[in-house]
py3Dmol code that shows the C-alpha trace and the ligand (Angstrom):
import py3Dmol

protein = """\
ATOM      1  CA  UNK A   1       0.000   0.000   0.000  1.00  0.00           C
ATOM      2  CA  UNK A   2       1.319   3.547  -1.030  1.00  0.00           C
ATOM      3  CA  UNK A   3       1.496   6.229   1.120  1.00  0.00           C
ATOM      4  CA  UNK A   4       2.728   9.476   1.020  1.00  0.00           C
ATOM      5  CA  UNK A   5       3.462  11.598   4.342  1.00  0.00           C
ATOM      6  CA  UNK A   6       3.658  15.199   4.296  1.00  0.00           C
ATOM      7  CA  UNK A   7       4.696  16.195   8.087  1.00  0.00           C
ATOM      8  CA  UNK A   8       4.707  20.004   8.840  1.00  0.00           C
ATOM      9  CA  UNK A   9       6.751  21.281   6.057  1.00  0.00           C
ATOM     10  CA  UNK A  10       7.385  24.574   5.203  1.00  0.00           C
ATOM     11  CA  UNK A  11       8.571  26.694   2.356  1.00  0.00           C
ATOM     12  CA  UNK A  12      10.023  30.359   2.558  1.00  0.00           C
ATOM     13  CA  UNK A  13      12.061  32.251  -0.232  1.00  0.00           C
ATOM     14  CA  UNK A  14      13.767  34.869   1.786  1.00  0.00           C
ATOM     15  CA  UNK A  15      11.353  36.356   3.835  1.00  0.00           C
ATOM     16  CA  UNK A  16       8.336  35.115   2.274  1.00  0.00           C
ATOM     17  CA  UNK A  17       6.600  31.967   4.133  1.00  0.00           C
ATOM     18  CA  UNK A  18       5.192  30.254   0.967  1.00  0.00           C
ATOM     19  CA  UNK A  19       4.021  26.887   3.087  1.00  0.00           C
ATOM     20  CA  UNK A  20       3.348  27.032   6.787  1.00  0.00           C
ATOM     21  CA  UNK A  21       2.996  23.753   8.184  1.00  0.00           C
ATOM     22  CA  UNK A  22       1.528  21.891   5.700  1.00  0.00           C
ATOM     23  CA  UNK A  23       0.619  18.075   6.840  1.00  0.00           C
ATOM     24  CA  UNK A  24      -1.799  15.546   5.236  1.00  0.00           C
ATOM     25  CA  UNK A  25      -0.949  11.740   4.324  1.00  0.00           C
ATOM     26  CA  UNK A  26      -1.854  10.117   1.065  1.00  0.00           C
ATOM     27  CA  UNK A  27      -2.899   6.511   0.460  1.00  0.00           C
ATOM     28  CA  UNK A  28      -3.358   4.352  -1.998  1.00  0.00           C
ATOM     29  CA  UNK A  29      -6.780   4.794  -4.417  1.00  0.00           C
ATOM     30  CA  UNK A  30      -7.099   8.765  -3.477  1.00  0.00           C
ATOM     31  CA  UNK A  31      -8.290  10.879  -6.060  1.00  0.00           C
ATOM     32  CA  UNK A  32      -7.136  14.069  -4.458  1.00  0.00           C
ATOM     33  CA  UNK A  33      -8.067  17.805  -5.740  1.00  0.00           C
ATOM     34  CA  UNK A  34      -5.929  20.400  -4.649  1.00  0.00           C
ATOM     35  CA  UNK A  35      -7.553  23.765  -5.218  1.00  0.00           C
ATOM     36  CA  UNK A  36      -6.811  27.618  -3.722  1.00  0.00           C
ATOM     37  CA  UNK A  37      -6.636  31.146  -5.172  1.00  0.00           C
ATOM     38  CA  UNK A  38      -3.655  32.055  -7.670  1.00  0.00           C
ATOM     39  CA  UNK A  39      -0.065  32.185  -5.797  1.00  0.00           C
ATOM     40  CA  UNK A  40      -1.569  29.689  -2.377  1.00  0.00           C
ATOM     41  CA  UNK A  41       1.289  27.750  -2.977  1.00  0.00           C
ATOM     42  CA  UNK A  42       0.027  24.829  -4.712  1.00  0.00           C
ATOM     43  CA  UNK A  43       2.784  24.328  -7.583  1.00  0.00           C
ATOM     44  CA  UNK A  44       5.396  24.613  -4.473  1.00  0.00           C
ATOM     45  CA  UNK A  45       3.789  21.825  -2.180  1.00  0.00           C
ATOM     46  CA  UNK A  46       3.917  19.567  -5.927  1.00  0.00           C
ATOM     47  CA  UNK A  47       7.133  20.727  -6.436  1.00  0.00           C
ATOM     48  CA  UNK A  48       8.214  19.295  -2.457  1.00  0.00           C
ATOM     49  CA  UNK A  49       6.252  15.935  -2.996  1.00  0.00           C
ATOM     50  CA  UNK A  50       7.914  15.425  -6.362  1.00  0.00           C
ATOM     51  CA  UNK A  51      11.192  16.324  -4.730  1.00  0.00           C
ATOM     52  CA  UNK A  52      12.288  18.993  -6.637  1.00  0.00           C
ATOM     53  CA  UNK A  53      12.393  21.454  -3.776  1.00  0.00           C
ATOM     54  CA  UNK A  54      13.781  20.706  -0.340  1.00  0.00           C
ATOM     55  CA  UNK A  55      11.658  21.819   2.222  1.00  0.00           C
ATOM     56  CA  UNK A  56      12.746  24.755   4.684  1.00  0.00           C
ATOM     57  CA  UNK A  57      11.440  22.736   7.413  1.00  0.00           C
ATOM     58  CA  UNK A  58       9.383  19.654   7.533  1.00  0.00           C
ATOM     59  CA  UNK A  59       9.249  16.421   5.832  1.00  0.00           C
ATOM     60  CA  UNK A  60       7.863  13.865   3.263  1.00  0.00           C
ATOM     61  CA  UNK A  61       8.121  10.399   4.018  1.00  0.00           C
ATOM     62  CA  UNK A  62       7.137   7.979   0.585  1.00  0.00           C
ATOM     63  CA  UNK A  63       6.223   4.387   0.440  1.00  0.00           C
ATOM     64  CA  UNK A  64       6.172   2.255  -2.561  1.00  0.00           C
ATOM     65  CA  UNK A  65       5.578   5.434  -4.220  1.00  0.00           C
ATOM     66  CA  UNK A  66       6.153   5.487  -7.967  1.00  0.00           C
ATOM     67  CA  UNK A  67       5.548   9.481  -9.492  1.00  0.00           C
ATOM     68  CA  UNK A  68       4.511  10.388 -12.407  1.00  0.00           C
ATOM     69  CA  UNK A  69       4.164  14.087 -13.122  1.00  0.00           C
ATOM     70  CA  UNK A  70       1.960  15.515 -16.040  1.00  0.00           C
ATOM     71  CA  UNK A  71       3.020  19.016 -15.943  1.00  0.00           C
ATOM     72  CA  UNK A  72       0.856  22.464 -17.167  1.00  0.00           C
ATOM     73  CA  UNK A  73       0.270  21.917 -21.153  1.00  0.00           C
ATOM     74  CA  UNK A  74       3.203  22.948 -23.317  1.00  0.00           C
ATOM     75  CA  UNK A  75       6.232  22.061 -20.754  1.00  0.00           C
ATOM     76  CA  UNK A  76       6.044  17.782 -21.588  1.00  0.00           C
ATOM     77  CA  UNK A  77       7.518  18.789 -25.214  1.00  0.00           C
ATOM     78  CA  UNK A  78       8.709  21.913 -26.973  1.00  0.00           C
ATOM     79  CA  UNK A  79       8.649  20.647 -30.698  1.00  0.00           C
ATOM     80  CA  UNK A  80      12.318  21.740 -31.274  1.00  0.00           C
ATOM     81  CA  UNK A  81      12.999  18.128 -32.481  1.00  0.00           C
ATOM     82  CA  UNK A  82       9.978  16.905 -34.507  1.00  0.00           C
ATOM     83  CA  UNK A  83       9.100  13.360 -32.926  1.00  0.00           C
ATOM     84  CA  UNK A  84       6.332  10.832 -32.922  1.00  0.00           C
ATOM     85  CA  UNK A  85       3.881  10.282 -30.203  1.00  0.00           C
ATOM     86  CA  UNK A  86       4.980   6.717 -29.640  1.00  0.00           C
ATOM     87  CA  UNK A  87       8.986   8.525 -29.277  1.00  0.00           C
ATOM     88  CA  UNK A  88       7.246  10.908 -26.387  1.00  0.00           C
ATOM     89  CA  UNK A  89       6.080   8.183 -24.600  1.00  0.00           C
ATOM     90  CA  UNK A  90       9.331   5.766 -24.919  1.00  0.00           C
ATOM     91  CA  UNK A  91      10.743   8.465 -23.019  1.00  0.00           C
ATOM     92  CA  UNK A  92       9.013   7.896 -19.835  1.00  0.00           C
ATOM     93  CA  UNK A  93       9.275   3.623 -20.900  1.00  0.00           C
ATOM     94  CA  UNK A  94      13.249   3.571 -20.429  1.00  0.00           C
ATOM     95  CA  UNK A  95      13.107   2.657 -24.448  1.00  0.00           C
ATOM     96  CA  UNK A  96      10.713   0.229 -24.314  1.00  0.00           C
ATOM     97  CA  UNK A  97       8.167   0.090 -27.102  1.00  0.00           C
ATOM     98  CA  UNK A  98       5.593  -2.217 -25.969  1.00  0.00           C
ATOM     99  CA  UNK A  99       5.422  -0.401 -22.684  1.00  0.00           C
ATOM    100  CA  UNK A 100       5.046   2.938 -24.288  1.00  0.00           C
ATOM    101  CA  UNK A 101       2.202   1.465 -26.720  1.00  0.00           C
ATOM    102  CA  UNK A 102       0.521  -0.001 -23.590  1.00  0.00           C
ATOM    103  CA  UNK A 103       0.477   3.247 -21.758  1.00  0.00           C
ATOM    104  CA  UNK A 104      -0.927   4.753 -25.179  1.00  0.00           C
ATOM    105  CA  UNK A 105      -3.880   1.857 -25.424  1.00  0.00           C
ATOM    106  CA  UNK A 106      -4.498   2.964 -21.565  1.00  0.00           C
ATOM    107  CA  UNK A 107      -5.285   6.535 -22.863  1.00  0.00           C
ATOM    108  CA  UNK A 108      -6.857   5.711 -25.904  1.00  0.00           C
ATOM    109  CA  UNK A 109      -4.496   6.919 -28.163  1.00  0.00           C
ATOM    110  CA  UNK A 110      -2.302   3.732 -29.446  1.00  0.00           C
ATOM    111  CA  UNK A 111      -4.132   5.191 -32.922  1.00  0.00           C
ATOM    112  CA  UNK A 112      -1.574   8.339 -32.556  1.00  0.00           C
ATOM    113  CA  UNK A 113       1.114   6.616 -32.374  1.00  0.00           C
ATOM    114  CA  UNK A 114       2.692   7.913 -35.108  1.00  0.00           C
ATOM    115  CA  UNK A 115       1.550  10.982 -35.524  1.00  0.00           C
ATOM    116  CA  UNK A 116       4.142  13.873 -34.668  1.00  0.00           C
ATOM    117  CA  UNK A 117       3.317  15.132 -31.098  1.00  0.00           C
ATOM    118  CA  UNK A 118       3.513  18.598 -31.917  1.00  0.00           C
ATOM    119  CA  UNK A 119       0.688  17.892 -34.216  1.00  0.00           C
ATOM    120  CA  UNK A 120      -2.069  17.132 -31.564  1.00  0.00           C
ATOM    121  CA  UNK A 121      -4.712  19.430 -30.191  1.00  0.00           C
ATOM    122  CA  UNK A 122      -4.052  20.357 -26.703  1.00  0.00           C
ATOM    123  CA  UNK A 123      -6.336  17.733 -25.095  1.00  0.00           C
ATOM    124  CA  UNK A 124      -4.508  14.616 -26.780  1.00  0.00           C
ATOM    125  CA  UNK A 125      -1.046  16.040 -25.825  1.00  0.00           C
ATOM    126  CA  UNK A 126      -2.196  15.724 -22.044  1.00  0.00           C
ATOM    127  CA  UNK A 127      -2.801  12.588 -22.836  1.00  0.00           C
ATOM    128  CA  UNK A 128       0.304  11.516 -23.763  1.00  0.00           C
ATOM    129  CA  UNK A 129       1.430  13.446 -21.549  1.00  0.00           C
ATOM    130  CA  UNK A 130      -0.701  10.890 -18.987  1.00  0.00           C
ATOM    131  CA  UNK A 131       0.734   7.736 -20.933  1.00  0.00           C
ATOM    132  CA  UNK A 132       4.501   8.927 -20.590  1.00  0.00           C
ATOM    133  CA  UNK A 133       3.722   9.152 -16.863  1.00  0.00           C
ATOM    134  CA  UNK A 134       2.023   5.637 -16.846  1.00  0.00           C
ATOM    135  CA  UNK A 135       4.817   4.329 -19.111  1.00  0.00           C
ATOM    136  CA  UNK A 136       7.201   4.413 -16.116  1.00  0.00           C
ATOM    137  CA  UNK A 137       5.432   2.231 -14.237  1.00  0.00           C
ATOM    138  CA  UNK A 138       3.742   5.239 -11.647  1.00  0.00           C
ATOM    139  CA  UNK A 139       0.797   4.643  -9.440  1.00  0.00           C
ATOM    140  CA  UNK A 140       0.680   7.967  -8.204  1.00  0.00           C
ATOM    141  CA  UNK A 141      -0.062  10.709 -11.002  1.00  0.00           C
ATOM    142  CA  UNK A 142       0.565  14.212  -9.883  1.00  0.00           C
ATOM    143  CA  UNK A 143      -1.005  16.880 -12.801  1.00  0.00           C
ATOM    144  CA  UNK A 144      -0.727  20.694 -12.491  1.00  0.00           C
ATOM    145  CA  UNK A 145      -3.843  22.194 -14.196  1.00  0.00           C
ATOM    146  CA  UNK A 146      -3.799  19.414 -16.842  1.00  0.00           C
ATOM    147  CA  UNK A 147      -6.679  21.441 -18.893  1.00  0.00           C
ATOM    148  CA  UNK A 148      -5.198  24.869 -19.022  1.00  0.00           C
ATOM    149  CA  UNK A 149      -5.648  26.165 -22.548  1.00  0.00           C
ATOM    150  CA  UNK A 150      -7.844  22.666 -23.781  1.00  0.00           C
ATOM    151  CA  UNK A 151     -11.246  23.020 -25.105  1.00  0.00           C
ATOM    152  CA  UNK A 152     -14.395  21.864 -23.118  1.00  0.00           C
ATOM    153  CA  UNK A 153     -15.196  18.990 -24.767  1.00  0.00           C
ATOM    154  CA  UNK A 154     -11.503  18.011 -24.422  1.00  0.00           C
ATOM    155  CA  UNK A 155     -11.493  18.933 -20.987  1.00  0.00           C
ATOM    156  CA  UNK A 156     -15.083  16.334 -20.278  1.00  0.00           C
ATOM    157  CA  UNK A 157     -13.156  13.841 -22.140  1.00  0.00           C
ATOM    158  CA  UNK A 158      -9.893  13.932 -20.176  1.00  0.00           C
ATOM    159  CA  UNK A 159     -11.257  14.119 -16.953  1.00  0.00           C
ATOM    160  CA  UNK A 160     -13.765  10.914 -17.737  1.00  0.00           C
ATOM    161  CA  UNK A 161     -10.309   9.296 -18.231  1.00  0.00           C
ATOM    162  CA  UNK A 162      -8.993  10.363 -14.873  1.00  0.00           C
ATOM    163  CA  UNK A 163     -11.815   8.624 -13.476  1.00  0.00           C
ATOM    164  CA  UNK A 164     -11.134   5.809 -15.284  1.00  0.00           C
ATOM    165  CA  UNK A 165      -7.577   5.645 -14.132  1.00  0.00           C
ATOM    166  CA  UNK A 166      -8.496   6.474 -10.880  1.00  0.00           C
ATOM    167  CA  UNK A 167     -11.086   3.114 -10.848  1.00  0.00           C
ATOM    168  CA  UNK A 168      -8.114   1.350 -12.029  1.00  0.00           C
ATOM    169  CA  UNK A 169      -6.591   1.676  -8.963  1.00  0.00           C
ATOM    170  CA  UNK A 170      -4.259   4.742  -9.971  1.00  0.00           C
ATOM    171  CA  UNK A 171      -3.919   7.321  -7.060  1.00  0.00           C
ATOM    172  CA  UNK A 172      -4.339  10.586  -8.499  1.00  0.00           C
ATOM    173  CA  UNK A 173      -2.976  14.280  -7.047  1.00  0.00           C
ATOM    174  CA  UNK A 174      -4.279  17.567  -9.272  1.00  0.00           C
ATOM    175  CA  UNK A 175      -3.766  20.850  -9.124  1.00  0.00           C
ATOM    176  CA  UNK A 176      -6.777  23.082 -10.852  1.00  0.00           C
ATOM    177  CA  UNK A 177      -8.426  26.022 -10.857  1.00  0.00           C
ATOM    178  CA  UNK A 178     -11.416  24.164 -11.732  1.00  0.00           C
ATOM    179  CA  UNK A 179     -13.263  23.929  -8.818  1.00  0.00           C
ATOM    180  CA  UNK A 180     -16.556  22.930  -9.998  1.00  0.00           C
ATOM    181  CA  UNK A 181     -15.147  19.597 -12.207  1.00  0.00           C
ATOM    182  CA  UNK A 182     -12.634  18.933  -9.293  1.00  0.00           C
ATOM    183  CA  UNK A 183     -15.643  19.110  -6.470  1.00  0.00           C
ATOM    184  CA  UNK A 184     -17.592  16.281  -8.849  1.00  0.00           C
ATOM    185  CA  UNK A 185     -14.571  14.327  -9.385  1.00  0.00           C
ATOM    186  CA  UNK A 186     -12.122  13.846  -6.623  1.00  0.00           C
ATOM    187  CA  UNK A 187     -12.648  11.852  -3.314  1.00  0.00           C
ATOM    188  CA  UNK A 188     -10.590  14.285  -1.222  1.00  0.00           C
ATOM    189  CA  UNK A 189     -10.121  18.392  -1.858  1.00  0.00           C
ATOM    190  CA  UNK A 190      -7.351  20.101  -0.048  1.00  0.00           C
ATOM    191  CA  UNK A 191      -8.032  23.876  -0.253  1.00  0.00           C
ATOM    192  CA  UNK A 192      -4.612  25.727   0.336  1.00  0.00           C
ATOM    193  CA  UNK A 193      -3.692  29.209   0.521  1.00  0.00           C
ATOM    194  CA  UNK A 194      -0.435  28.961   2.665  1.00  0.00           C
ATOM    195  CA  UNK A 195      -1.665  26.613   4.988  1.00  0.00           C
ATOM    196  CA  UNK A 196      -4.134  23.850   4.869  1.00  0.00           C
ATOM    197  CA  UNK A 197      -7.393  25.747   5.245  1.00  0.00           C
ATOM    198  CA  UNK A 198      -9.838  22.777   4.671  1.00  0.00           C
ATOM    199  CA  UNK A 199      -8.547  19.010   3.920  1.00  0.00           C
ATOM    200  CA  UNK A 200     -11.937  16.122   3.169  1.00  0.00           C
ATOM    201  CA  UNK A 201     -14.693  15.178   0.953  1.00  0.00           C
ATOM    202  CA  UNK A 202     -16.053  17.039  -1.660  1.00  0.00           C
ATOM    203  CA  UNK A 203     -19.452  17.113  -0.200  1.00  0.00           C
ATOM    204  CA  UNK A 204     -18.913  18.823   2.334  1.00  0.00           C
ATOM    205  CA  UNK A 205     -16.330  21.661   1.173  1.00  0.00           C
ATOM    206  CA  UNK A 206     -18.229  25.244   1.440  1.00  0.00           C
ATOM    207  CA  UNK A 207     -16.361  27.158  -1.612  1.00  0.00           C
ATOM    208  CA  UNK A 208     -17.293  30.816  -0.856  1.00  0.00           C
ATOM    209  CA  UNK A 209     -16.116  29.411   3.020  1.00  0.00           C
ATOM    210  CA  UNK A 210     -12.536  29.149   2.290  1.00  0.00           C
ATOM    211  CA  UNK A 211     -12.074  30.797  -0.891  1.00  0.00           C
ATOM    212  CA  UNK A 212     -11.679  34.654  -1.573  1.00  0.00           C
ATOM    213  CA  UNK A 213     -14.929  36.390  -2.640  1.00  0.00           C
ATOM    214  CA  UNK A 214     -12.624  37.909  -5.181  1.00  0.00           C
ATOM    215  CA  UNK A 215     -11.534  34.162  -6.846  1.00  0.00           C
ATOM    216  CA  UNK A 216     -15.694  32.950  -6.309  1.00  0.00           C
ATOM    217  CA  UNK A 217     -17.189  36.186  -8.361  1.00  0.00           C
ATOM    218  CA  UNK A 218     -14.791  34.985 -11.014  1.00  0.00           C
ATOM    219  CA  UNK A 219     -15.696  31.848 -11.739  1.00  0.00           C
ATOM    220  CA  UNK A 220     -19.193  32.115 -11.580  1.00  0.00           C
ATOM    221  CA  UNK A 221     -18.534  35.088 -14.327  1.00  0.00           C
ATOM    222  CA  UNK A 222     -16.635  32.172 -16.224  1.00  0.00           C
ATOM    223  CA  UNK A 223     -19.749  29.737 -15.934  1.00  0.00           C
ATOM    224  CA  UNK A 224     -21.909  32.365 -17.068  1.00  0.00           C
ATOM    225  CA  UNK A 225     -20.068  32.593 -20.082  1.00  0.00           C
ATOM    226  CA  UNK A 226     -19.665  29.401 -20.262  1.00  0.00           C
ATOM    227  CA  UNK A 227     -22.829  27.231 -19.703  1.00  0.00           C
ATOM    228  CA  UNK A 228     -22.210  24.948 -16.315  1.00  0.00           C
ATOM    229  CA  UNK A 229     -19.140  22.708 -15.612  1.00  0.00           C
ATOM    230  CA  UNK A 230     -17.540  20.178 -17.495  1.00  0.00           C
ATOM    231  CA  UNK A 231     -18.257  17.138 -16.102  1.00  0.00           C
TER     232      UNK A 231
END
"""
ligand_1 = """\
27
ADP
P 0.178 28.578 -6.956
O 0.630 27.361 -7.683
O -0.818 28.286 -5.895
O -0.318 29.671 -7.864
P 2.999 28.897 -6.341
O 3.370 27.715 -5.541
O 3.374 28.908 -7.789
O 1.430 29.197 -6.171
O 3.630 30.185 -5.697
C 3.412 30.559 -4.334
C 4.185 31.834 -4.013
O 5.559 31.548 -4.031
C 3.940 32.958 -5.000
O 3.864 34.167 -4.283
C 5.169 32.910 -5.860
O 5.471 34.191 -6.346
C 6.232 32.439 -4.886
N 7.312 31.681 -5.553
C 7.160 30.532 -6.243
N 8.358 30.071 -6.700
C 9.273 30.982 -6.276
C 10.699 31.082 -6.407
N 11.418 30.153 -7.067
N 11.315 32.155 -5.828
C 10.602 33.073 -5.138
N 9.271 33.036 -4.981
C 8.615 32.009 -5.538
"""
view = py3Dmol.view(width=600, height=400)
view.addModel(protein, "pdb")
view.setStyle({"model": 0}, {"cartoon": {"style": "trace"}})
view.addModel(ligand_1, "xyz")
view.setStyle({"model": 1}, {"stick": {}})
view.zoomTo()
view.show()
C-alpha cells in the first residue's frame, strides 16, 4: 500500500513563508483535488512531494511510491525536435516500445502513435502526456492544471479518463483552478492558501467558506459565459 506523508513542512524564499505547516498523508486509491486562489502555494507543495524542492522545514516520508508528473500543457515537449507520439512516450518507458504502446492503449491513443506530437490538439497532448507518466510504471499521477488552454469537450473527455484511471486503482494528485469539475470528481479536496485551510470530501467543502470572494465572483462570471461545468 502507497502512502505518502507530508509532516509540517514549510517553504520560505527569503522572507516570504510560501508553506506554513503543511501536513496531510496520502494513500493508496485517493483521487485528491488540490484547489486555492492564484499564488496559495500549490505548484510549491507539488514541487516538495515530487522532490524537486527541499523543504525549509518539515518532511515527506514515501512508500512504494512510484511518481509520475503531467506538468501544465506545453512544458512535456517543446517541438524543437519533430518526434512521434509513440517517441514521447518511450521516453518515460526507459526505451521500451511495448510499454510505451501499452500506456498509449491505456489513454486511448495507441491510434496516434505515429503521428508527430507537436501535431495534436491540446487535449490529446495531455494525454500523452498521462501515458509517458504511466509508461514508467507510476501509481501515483501528480497533474498541475492538466486542462489549461484545452477546449471543453476536451477537458469532459480527459477528466472521464482520470476517473477511469483512478477506478483502475491509480492514485491521483491535481492541481486546478477548476473547482466545480474537481468538487464532482475527486474523493478528497485540499483547499490551500499557505496553509491547509480545509482538507476532506467534496461534499462537504463550502467554496465561498474558504475561498476569496474575489476568486468565487470569477468563476461564476466564467460559468456564465460558459454554460455549467464540465463534467
Ligand atoms: P500557486 O501554484 O498556488 O499559484 P505557487 O506555488 O506557484 O502558487 O507560488 C506561491 C508563491 O511563491 C507565490 O507568491 C510565488 O510568487 C512564490 N514563488 C514561487 N516560486 C518561487 C521562487 N522560485 N522564488 C521566489 N518566490 C517564488
Amino acid at each position: 500500500m502507497l502512502q505518502l506523508d507530508i509532516d509540517n513542512v514549510s517553504v520560505s524564499y527569503d522572507a516570504e513563508t510560501v508553506l506554513d505547516a503543511v501536513s496531510c498523508c496520502i494513500h493508496s486509491g485517493e483521487f485528491i483535488g488540490i484547489i486555492g486562489p492564484n499564488g496559495a502555494g500549490k505548484t510549491t507543495l507539488l514541487r516538495v512531494v515530487l522532490g524537486l524542492l527541499k523543504p525549509t522545514k518539515g518532511s515527506i516520508a514515501r512508500k512504494d511510491v512510484v511518481v509520475g508528473y503531467v506538468p501544465q500543457r506545453g512544458n512535456l515537449y517543446s517541438g524543437a525536435v519533430p518526434i512521434s507520439v509513440l517517441e514521447v512516450v518511450m521516453l518515460g518507458a526507459n526505451g521500451s516500445k511495448a510499454k510505451a504502446i501499452q500506456a498509449l492503449a491505456a489513454v486511448h491513443m495507441q491510434s496516434y502513435a505515429h503521428k508527430r506530437f507537436t501535431e495534436l490538439s491540446g487535449g490529446q497532448q495531455q494525454r500523452v502526456s498521462i501515458a509517458k507518466a504511466l509508461a514508467g510504471s507510476a501509481n501515483v499521477l501528480i497533474l498541475d492544471e492538466p486542462t489549461t488552454g484545452v477546449d471543453e469537450h476536451s477537458q469532459t473527455e480527459f477528466y472521464t479518463l482520470l476517473r477511469d484511471l483512478h477506478a483502475k486503482g491509480t492514485t491521483i494528485i491535481m492541481v486546478s483552478h477548476e473547482v466545480d469539475t474537481v468538487l464532482k470528481l475527486v474523493t478528497r479536496v485540499i483547499c490551500l492558501n499557505r496553509t491547509i485551510l480545509y482538507d476532506g470530501p467534496p461534499e462537504h467543502f463550502e467554496a465561498d467558506k474558504y475561498l476569496p470572494g474575489a476568486y468565487m465572483k470569477y468563476h461564476l462570471q466564467l460559468h456564465h459565459q460558459h454554460g455549467d461545468a464540465h463534467v
